[in-house]
C-alpha positions in Angstrom: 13.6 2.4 -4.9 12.7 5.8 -3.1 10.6 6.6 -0.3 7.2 7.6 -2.0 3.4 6.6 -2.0 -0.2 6.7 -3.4 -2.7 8.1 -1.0 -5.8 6.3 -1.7 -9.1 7.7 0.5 -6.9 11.1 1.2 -9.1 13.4 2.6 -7.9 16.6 3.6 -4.0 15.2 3.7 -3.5 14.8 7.1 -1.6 11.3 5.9 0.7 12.8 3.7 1.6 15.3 6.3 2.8 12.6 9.0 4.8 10.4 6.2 6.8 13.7 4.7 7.9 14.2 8.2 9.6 11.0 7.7 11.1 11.3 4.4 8.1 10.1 2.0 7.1 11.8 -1.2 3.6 11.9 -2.6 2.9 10.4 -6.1 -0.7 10.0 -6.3 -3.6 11.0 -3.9 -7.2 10.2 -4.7 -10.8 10.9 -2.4 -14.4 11.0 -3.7 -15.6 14.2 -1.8 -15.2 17.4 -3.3 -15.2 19.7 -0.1 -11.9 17.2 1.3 -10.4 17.8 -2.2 -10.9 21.4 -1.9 -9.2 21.8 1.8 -6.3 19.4 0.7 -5.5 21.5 -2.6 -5.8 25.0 -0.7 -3.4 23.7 1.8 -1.1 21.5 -0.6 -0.1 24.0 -3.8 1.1 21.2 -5.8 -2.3 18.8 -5.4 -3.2 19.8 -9.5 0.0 17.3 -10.1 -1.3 14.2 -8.5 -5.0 14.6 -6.8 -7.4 12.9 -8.8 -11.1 13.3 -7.4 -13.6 10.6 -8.2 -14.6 7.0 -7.0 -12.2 4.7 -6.0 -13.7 1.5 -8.3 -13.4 4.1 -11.7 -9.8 4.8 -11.3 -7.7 4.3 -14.3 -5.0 1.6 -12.8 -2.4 1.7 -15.8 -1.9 5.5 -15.4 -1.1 5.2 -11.8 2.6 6.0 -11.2 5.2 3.3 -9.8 5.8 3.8 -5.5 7.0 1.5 -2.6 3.9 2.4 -0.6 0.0 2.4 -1.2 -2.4 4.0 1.8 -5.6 4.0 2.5 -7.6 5.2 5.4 -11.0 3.9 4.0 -14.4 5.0 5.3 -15.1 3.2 8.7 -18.8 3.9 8.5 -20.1 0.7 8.5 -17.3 -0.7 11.2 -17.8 2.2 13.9 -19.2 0.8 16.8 -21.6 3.7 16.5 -22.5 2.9 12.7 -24.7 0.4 12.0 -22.3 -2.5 11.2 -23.2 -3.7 7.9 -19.2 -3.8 7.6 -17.5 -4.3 4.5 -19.9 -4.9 2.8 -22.0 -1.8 3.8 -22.0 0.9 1.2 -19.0 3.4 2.5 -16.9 0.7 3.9 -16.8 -1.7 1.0 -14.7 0.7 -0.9 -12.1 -1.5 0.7 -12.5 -4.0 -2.5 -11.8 -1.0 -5.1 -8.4 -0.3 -3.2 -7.5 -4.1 -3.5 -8.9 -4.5 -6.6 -6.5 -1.8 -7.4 -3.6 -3.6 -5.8 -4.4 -6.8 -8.4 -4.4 -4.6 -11.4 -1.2 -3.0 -10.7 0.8 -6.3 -11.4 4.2 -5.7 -11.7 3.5 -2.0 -10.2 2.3 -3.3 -6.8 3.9 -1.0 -4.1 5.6 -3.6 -1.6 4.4 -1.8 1.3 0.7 -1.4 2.1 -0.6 0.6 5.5 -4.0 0.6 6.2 -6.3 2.8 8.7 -9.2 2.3 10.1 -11.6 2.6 13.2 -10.8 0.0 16.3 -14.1 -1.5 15.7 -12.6 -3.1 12.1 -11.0 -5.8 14.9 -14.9 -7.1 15.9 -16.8 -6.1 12.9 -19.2 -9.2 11.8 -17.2 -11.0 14.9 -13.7 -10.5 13.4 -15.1 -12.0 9.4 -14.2 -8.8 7.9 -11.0 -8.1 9.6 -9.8 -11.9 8.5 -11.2 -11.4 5.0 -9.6 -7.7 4.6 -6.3 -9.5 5.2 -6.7 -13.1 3.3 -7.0 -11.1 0.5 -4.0 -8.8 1.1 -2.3 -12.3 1.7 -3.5 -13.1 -1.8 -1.8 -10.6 -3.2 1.2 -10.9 -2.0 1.3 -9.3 1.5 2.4 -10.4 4.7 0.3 -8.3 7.1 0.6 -6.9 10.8 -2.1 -5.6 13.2 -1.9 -2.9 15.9 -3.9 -0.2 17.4 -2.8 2.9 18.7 -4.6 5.6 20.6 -3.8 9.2 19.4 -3.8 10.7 23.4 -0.7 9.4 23.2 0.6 12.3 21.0 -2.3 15.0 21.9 -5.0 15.7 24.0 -7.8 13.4 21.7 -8.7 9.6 22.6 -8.6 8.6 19.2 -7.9 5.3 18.9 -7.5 3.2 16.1 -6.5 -0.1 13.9 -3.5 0.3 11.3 -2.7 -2.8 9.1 0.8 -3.1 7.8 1.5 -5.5 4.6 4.7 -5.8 3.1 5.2 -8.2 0.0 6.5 -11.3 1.0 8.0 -14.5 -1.0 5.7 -17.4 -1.3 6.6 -20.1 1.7 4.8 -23.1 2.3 6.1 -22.5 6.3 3.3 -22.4 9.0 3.3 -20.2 11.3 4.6 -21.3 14.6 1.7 -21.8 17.5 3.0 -20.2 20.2 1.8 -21.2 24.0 -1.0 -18.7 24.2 -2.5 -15.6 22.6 -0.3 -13.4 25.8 2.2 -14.2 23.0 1.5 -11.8 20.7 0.2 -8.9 23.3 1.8 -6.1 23.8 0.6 -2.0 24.6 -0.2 -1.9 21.1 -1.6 -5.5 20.3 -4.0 -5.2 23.4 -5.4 -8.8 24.2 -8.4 -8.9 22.2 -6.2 -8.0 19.0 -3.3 -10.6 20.5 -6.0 -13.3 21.1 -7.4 -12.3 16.7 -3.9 -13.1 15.8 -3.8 -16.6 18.0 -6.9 -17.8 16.4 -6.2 -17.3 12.5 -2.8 -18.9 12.0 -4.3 -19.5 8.0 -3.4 -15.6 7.5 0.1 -15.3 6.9 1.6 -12.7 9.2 4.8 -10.6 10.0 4.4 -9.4 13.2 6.8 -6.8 14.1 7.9 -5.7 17.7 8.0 -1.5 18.0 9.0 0.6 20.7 6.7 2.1 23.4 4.4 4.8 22.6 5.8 8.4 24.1 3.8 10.0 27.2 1.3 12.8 26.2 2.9 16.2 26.9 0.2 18.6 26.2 -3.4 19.1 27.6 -6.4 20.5 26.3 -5.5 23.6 27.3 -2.9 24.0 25.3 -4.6 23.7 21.9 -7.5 25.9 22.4 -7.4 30.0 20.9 -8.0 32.7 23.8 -11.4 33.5 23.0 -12.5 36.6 24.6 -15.3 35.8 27.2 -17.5 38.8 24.8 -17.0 37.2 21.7 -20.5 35.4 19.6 -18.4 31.7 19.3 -19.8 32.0 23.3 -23.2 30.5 23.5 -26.0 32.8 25.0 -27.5 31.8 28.2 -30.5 30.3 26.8 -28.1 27.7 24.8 -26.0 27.3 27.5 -28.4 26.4 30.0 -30.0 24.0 27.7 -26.7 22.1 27.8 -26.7 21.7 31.0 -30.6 20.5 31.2 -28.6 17.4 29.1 -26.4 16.2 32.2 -26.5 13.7 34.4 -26.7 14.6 37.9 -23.3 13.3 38.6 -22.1 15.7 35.0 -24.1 18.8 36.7 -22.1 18.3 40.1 -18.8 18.1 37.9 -19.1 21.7 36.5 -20.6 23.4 39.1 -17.9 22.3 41.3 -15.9 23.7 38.6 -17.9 27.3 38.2 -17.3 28.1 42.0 -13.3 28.1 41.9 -11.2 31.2 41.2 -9.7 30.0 38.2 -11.0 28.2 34.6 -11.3 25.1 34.2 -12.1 23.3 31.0 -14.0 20.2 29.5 -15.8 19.0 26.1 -19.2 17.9 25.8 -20.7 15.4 23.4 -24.5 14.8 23.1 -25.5 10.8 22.9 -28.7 9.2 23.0 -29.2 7.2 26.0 -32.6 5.5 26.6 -34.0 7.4 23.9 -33.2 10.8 25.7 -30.3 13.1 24.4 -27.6 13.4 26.9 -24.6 15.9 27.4 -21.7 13.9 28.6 -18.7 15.9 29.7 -15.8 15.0 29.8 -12.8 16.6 32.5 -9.7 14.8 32.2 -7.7 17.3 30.0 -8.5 15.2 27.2 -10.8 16.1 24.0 -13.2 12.9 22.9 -12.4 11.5 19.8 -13.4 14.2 16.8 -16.2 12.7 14.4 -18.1 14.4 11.3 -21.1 16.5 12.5 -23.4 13.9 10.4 -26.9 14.8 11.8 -25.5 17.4 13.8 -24.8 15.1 17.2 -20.9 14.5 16.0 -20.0 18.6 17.0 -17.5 18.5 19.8 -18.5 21.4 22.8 -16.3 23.3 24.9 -16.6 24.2 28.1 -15.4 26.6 30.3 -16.1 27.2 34.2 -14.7 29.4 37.2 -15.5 33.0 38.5 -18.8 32.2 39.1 -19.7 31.6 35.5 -20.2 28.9 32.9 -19.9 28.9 29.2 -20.4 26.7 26.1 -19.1 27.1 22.5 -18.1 24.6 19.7 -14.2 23.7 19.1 -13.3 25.5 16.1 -11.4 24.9 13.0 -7.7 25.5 14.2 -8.4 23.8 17.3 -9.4 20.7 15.9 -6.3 21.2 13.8 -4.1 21.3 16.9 -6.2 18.3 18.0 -5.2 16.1 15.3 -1.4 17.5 15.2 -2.1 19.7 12.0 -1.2 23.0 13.6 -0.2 24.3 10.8 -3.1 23.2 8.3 -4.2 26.3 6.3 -8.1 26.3 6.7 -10.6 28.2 4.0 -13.4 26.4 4.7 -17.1 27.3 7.7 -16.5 25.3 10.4 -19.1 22.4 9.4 -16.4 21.9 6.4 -13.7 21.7 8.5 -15.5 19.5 11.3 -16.2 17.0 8.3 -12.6 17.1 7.0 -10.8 16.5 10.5 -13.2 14.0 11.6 -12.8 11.9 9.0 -8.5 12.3 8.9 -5.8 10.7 10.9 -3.2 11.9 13.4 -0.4 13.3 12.1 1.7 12.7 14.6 0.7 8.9 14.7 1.4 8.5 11.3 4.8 9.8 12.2 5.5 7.6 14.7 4.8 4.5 12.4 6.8 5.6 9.4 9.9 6.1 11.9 9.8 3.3 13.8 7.6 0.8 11.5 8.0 2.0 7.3 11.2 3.3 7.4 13.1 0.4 8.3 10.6 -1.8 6.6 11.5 0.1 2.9 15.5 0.2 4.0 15.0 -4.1 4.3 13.3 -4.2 1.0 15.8 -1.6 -0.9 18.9 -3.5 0.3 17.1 -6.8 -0.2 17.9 -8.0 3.0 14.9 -10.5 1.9 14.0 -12.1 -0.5 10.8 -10.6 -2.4 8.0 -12.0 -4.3 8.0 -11.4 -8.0 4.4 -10.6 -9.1 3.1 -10.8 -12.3 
């Protein structure tokens, strides 16, 4: 058995990226939106061998090819906290079924190794019914499954957090799972108590729950991912724009940057706009650390830069390369406006993340199924 995958729900390839660096090899990748497909073949030369574009539930699951692991980072839409929860079965987040339903057709060709990706807000979606249906049926097929979350500030300067799902073809066992004293059993940096507490209460799902090593300390800042944009280029707001963005803050915001504009030296911060009490707000944000980069549906999800010292304040939009940087795709090779890009990036996964999981999680996971340390389930 080698190291390879299907990328179901690939996007712009940000997934792929993090498992090569551990050793994987792509076999299949698959996403319904033609502007993803067309940043993930100009960046990946070889994408005309395996990228199929299309919907998910028309796939043709006998010409598939044979792998040890399936992906998919499907659309979190209708599980965001900010979306409006219809969950899976909302229109973008149900696509869920057409990657299981995928899974059951395989038969014999069912990877033994499944990851999935998904917002934080899967864990509390329809008060936890979707999370526990996602993985009764993932049981049903054959899966064991694990739960964790991890925040993406631990690798670079975004707070991007969210829920991966690890299932891994077990043998059938009529053994129940052991009830430990309390839910504290289960928590951990990554299994917060919330999470821990989901595990406790559903001891019908069959799980494998896994103990990994601490997540590395953040070494860089925002700082170091921005470009040195000359203070005369256009990506610089005008003055009129500019001051309209500040209008947006709260008092406590406006105090922030104008203590900022009076030092010697620049400073930095991103904006976002929100809604509060019907009014749209500019929230900034200081700590060294971008928010979390979304798709600029409706125009709201654009992430804002700020810089202030000298006696002088200025506003422009994070670029292309920057949310690159931001996502640990430095190297990402970018034809696309920055709307395109926006759309691509918010809607990818950390590189370095997915790194950390295939080293410490998948890789030893695949070397226990390839030397059969364990018995595996035969499915038909």
């Amino acid at each position: 058995m080698e190291k390879t995958f299907l990328e179901f729900f690939a996007g712009i390839g940000l997934m792929r990226i993090g498992l090569e660096n551990e050793g994987w090899g792509i076999r299949f990748a698959n996403d319904i939106d033609p502007g993803k497909q067309s940043m993930y073949s100009h960046h990946f030369q070889d994408s005309a061998d395996h990228f199929i574009l299309g919907d998910i539930h028309h796939l043709e699951t006998k010409k598939l090819p044979i792998a040890s692991l399936a992906t998919a980072s499907f659309p979190c839409n209708d599980l965001s906290l900010a979306g409006a929860r219809a969950g899976l079965k909302g229109a973008q987040s149900s696509a869920y079924w057409g990657f299981t339903q995928i899974l059951d057709k395989l038969g014999r060709k069912r990877p033994p190794m499944v990851l999935l990706e998904n917002v934080a807000g899967f864990l509390t979606s329809n008060h936890g019914q979707d999370l526990e249906a996602a993985l009764l049926e993932l049981n049903r097929l054959g899966y064991a499954v694990d739960v964790f979350i991890i925040n993406a500030d631990h690798f670079v300067p975004q707070s991007r957090q969210r829920l991966f799902v690890v299932g891994s073809r077990q043998p059938e066992s009529n053994e129940e799972l052991a009830e430990p004293v309390s839910s504290g059993f289960y928590s951990s940096e990554i299994r917060p108590p919330a999470l821990a507490q989901f595990i406790f209460d559903h001891p019908l799902i069959r799980w494998e729950i896994r103990s990994l090593p601490y997540l590395p300390e953040r070494t860089k800042i925002l700082t170091d991912v921005l470009d040195n944009v000359s203070s005369t280029s256009p990506e610089w707001w005008d003055e009129d724009r500019t001051l309209y963005l500040l209008n947006q803050m709260s008092e406590k915001h406006r105090t922030t940057i104008e203590s900022m504009r009076v030092k010697s030296t620049y400073s930095y911060g991103t904006v976002f706009r929100r809604v509060r009490n019907g009014r749209s707000m500019a929230e900034l944000r200081t700590d060294g650390v971008a928010g979390c980069l979304r798709t600029p549906r409706g125009g709201s999800g654009r992430q804002i830069l700020v810089r202030a010292g000298r006696d002088s304040i200025k506003a422009r939009l994070l670029n292309g390369r920057e949310c690159a940087r931001l996502m640990g795709a430095d190297d990402f090779k970018l034809n696309v406006r920055l709307n395109q890009a926006l759309f691509g990036f918010g809607d990818a996964v950390c590189v370095d993340v997915i790194s950390w999981i295939a080293h410490h999680y998948l890789n030893p996971l695949f070397k226990e199924l390839s030397c059969e340390t364990r018995p595996m389930q035969r499915i038909a």
